[in-house]
C-alpha positions, 0 to 999 in steps of 0.5 A: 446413351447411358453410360455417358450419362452416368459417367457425367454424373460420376465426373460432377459428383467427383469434382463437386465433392473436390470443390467442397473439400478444398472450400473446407480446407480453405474457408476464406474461399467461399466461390468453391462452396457455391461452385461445388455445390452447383456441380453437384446438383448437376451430377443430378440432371441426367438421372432427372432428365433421363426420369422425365423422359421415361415418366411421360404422361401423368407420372411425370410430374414429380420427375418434372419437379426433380428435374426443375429444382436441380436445373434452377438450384444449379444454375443459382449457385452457379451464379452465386459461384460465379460472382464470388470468383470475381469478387462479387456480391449478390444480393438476396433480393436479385438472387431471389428474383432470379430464383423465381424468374427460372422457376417461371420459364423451366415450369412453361417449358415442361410442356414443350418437347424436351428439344425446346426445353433443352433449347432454354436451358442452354440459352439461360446456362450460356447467359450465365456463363457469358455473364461470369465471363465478362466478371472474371475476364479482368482477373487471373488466367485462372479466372478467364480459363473458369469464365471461358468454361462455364461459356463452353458448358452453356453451349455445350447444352446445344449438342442435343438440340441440333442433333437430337438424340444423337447428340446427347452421347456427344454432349455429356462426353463434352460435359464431362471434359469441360466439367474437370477442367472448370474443376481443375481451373476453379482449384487452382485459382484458389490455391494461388488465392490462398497463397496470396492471401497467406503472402499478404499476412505475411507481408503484413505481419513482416511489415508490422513487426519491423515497425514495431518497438517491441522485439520479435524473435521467431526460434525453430529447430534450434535456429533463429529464423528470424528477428526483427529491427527492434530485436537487434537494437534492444541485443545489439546485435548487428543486422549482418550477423545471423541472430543467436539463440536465446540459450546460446549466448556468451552472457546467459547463465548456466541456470537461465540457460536451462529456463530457456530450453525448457520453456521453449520445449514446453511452447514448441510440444504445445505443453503451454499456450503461453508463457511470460516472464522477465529479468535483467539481461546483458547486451551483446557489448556487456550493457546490463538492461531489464527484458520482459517477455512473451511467448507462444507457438506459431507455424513458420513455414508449416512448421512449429515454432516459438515466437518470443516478443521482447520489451525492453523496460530497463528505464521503468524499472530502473524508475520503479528501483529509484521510488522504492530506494526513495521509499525504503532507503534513508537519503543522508546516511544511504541505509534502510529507514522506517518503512524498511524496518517495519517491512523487515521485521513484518518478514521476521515476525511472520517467520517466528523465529527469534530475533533482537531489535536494538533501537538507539538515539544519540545523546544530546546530538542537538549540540552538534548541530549547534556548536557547528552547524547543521552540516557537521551534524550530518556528517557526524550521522553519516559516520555514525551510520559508517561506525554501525556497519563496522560494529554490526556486520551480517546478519546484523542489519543496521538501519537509520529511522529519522533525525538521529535515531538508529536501529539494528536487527539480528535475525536469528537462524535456528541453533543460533543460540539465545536471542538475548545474548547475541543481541547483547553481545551485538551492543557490546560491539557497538560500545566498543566501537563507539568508545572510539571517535568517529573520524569526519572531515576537520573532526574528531567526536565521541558520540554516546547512544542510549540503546533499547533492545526487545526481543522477538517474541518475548517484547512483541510478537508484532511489529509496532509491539516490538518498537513501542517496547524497545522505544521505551527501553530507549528511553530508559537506557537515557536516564543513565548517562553515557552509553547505556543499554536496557533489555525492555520489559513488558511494564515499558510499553502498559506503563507507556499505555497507561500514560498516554490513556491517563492524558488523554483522559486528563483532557477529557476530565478539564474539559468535563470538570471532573476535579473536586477539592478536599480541604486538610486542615492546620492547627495551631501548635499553642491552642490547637485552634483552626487556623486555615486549610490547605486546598487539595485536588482530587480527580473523580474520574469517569468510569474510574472513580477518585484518583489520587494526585499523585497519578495524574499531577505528573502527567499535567505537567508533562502536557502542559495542562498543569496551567489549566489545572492550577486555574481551575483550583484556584477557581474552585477555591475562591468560589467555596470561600465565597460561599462560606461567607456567604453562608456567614460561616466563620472562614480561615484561610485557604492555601492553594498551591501553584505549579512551576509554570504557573510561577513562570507565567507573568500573567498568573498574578492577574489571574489571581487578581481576577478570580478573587474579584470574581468570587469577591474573595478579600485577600486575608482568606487566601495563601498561596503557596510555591515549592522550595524546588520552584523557587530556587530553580526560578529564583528572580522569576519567584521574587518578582511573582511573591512582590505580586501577590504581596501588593494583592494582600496576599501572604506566600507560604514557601512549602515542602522546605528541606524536600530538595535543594534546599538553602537557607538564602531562599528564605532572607531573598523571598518575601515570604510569610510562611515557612512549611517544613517538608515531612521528610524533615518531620518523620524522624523526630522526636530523634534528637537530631532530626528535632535539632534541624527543625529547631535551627529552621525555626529559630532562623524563620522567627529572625526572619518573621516567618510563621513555621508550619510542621508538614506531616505530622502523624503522631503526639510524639511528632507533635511534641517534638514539633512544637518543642522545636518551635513550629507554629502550625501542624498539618497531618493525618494525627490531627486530620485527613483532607476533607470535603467541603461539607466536613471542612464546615464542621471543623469551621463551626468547632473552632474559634478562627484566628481570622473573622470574615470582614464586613461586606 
């Protein structure tokens, strides 16, 4: 009787252990978990069995307990097995009352003889059975044949009932054969699931990917097993033809070729996990297009292989291309613009090697735009840029910055030679293509360019550097008139530096009242009496100190702000003339120059008007004066300005006569009272030829009854001369040097004025 115990036991533990190992192999299939567990918990019944029996008595209630736990541990995973071969879930509360329920009745049958104990058993064994075959009878044959088996062993445990002793041989054979074909039953309904299952993903991955916009190519053993819809409408390749290889295709590249075979190999051997990458490829029927793709290793019929998604993205990129063109590309000529250049010269900067940078604009390009209209003046920037291609080609890069002003780069290759002589050379070049007219539409025109050239690294080692340098060379070449060219210097760009920082201060220093005047005095050429003072400007600049007018004049008339400057000396002016009668000091009259712009203002004389009443300055204690250069450039403008002034009181002094363009008419048009001969005319004398234009200057003023003031005088000699030739006044460092206000008192008080503050 015991070897068919042993036996059963030994069939259970095999075909639990089976159970389990397929469950490991196949974790989605949790029912052979429970089920092979359960199977071998029953290979422990017999030996537990066959100890309760041998232990009758007070040592058998550990054997009980063994025997107890098996039977109830059992038939709970049964149950669990059971319901999970059918799709079932059961809960932890039912499980546990079950649970406890068998432990119950397991414990109140110990006592019983070991028939009647059997006899529940089977009654709980067939109960479950019955139960899992009426779960699994809707299934698959599998799933029946399993139910019909787990019936079968229930009543299998019945044999020792009816026979007793005898038929426990008969019921663990019986056990034995009904345990290997559960196990073979239970084994095969899970593989058939797991085939299923593995069909269903399939199915679904098939389905996905042929819905899919994005093309799927699955390449194994230099084949293409398969390849979706999308796949072949992004090639097209026609559905009825077997899908190439990557590699083998008529319009891949002997180097992309290459690629495609080593990343394959690198994904296929498990190298890489995954590899991404993109470019533009060919159609089947030769249409270019732009691809991204994906890679990574899959089991194709368990088998390794490369999986490759496809994205056709040939619209956003030629979208992406159209934005950076729109970026980096000058719409009107079609060539590199301003953010092109400063990317390129950034590249070469970086690189160090040196390199020319040749910025040119068109001189006086305004007149074609005038002459014909806007249009010609594109179409004369066009074949401009069409002449620069000519004149500069590669390495050269010709590029088109804004409005008319052009660029060109040399990059230089080591052992190229000079930096300076190529890009001279590359401007003799464009000279000489230029002396040729550029053919248009309906025209023939000659256009000049002013070119500025800086060199890498000697102009700049930075992008902004070098155009700020060849910018300024730029506008020095224009000074020259025709084609010009000037190598930058380094002072260009401090020069431009200082100039835009003295402007800006210049600003500040309105706004703050930074100005101050000095005061140069005239003398009489009879007695050497006081008879006025000329106002001077002087900038005491924050942080700075005094600063001369010869620094900051220039650059308020370049801004305009020589308008406000002038406003603030005659301001300034009248307010220390007032206060000089006011302080009852014996006053002369103090000139205050005026700008160009100032003569050109229709407004000024008001201005003049206003601050006199202001101050309540009478009209003997001022001049003023204009420059030679002013009125004869604006003459009718200073003639309608000096009859302003006239119907003011006021007496106009002409200054700096004979520093420009001169003309003797100036003086019979203007309705002048002063004549102030320039320094330039003083400096030579006493020689006699420079004494004999003074001489004719004045005898024409005293035609004229204009007083004549000697400008410069710095020594007795020129004094002498000066007075020789018949100047009424000197000014001049000989007899003294501007002066402030406070020392301008002192010369008040030693001299008898010519003129004597009226009454108020």
């Amino acid at each position: 009787m015991g070897y068919p115990f042993l036996i059963n036991s030994l069939v259970n533990l095999i075909v639990g252990l089976a159970l389990v190992l397929a469950w490991r192999r196949h974790r989605e299939q949790a029912f052979l978990r429970s089920l092979g567990l359960a199977t071998l918990v029953q290979a422990l019944v017999p030996p537990a069995f066959l100890w309760w029996q041998a232990a009758q008595g007070a040592a058998s209630w550990p054997a009980a307990i063994v025997l107890v736990a098996s039977v109830v541990a059992g038939l709970m995973l049964l149950s669990t097995g059971a319901a999970g071969l059918a799709g079932r879930n059961l809960s932890r509360r039912s499980l546990s009352a079950f649970a406890a329920v068998l432990v119950v009745i397991y414990l109140v049958s110990l006592p019983f003889e070991p028939r009647a104990g059997q006899a529940v058993s089977g009654v709980l064994n067939l109960g479950v059975g019955l139960v899992a075959a009426r779960w699994l009878w809707p299934h698959d044959r599998a799933e029946r044949l399993s139910g019909v088996m787990l019936v079968a062993l229930g009543l299998n445990q019945f044999w020792f009932v009816a026979l007793g002793e005898s038929g426990l041989a008969l019921q663990a054979s019986l056990g034995t054969v009904l345990r290997v074909g559960l196990g073979f039953g239970l084994l095969y309904a899970a593989l058939r699931r797991s085939g299923e299952a593995a069909q269903r993903l399939r199915d679904q991955y098939l389905r996905m990917t042929e819905k899919s916009h994005f093309g799927v190519i699955v390449i194994q053993d230099d084949r293409v097993p398969y390849a979706n819809n999308a796949a072949r409408v992004i090639y097209n390749y026609p559905g009825n033809k077997p899908f190439p290889l990557p590699w083998r295709s008529r319009h891949v590249t002997d180097e992309d070729r290459e690629r495609s075979l080593s990343r394959h190999r690198a994904i296929v051997t498990g190298q890489v996990d995954q590899i991404q990458w993109e470019g533009p490829r060919l159609r089947h029927d030769g249409h270019r297009m732009y691809l991204r793709f994906a890679s990574w290793r899959i089991e194709w019929d368990g088998r390794p292989a490369e999986q490759v998604v496809v994205i056709d993205d040939t619209e956003h990129h030629a979208a992406a291309a159209a934005l950076l063109r729109q970026a980096t590309e000058d719409g009107l000529t079609g060539l590199p613009n301003r953010s092109a250049l400063l990317s390129r010269l950034g590249h070469l900067c970086e690189q160090g090697q040196p390199f020319g940078l040749l910025l040119m604009d068109v001189d006086r390009f305004k007149l074609f735009n005038e002459a014909h209209g806007p249009s010609v003046g594109d179409d004369v920037l066009r074949a401009l840029a069409r002449a620069l291609r000519e004149a500069a080609p590669s390495p050269a890069e010709a590029m088109r910055l804004g409005e008319d002003e052009f660029a060109l780069l040399l990059p230089m290759a080591a052992g190229d030679g000079s930096a300076e002589r190529a890009s001279m050379a590359l401007a003799g070049q464009v000279r000489e293509r230029l002396l040729q007219p550029l053919e248009l539409p309906g025209h023939r025109f000659y256009v000049d360019v002013s070119i500025g050239l800086a060199l890498h690294p000697e102009s700049g080692r930075e992008p902004e550097a070098l155009l700020r340098s060849a910018q300024a060379a730029m506008h020095e070449a224009k000074r020259v008139p025709g084609l010009s060219v000037r190598l930058a210097d380094a002072g260009f760009v401090r020069g431009s530096g200082a100039s835009l920082k003295a402007e800006q201060a210049l600003r500040a220093g309105l706004h703050n009242e930074e100005f101050l005047l000095v005061y140069q005095p005239k003398i009489s050429a009879d007695d050497g009496r006081l008879t006025g003072f000329e106002a001077l400007v002087r900038w005491q600049r924050a942080g700075v100190g005094l600063v001369s007018p010869a620094e900051f004049i220039p650059a308020a008339e370049r801004t305009g702000l020589i308008g406000a400057l002038g406003a603030l000396i005659l301001d300034k002016a009248c307010a220390q003339v007032a206060a000089w009668l006011a302080a009852g000091e014996p006053v002369v009259p103090v000139a205050v120059n005026v700008s160009p712009l100032q003569l050109l203002d229709p407004g000024f004389a008001g201005l003049v008007a206003r601050s006199m009443a202001l101050h309540r300055v009478p009209p003997q204690f001022l001049t003023i004066e204009i420059t030679e250069t002013a009125a004869a450039t604006h003459l009718a403008q200073a003639r309608e300005r000096i009859a302003e002034f006239g119907a003011l009181g006021l007496q106009v002094a002409l200054d700096d006569f004979g520093a420009g363009v001169s003309s003797l008419n100036i003086l019979r048009s203007l309705p002048l009272q002063v004549v102030k001969i320039d320094r330039l005319l003083i400096d030579p004398m006493p020689a006699a030829d420079a004494q004999a234009v003074v001489r004719a200057v004045c005898q024409l003023a005293r035609a004229l009854r204009l007083k004549v003031v000697a400008e410069g005088v710095e020594t007795a000699e020129q004094a002498d001369a000066a007075r020789d030739a018949g100047c009424d006044e000197f000014q001049g460092y000989y007899f003294s040097r501007p002066v402030p206000a406070v020392e301008a008192v002192s010369w008040l008080r030693r001299s008898q004025p010519a003129i004597t503050a009226a009454p108020n």
